[in-house]
C-alpha positions, 0 to 999 in steps of 0.5 A: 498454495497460491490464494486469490480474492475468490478464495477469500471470499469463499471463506469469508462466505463460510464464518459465522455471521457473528465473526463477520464484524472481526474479519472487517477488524482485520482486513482494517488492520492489514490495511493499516499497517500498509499504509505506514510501511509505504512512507517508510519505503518512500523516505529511503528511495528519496535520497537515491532519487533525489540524484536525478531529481536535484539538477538543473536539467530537471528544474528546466524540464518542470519549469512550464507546469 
């Protein structure tokens, strides 16, 4: 089934007023746990990046901003 943001809402529209508060627990949570697998993923592209981005050709490119 492919879900979108008005399926979810929909849902959301149907709980009980008094598990409103645990759904907004949850969407912080998954936004959270995001967040910390972002870095992760930055830090393993750094070193194959870092070939193009470490050479002299790049520092002349940058060197007016």
């Amino acid at each position: 089934m492919i879900m979108d943001k008005n399926m979810l809402l929909r849902e959301i529209d149907a709980l009980p007023i008094d598990c409103i508060a645990e759904a907004f627990d949850f969407v912080g949570h998954i936004k959270t746990r995001r967040m910390k697998t972002i870095p992760e993923i930055m830090k393993m592209s750094e070193h194959a990046l870092a070939r193009n981005w470490d050479s002299p050709e790049e520092d002349a490119a940058w060197s007016g901003l």
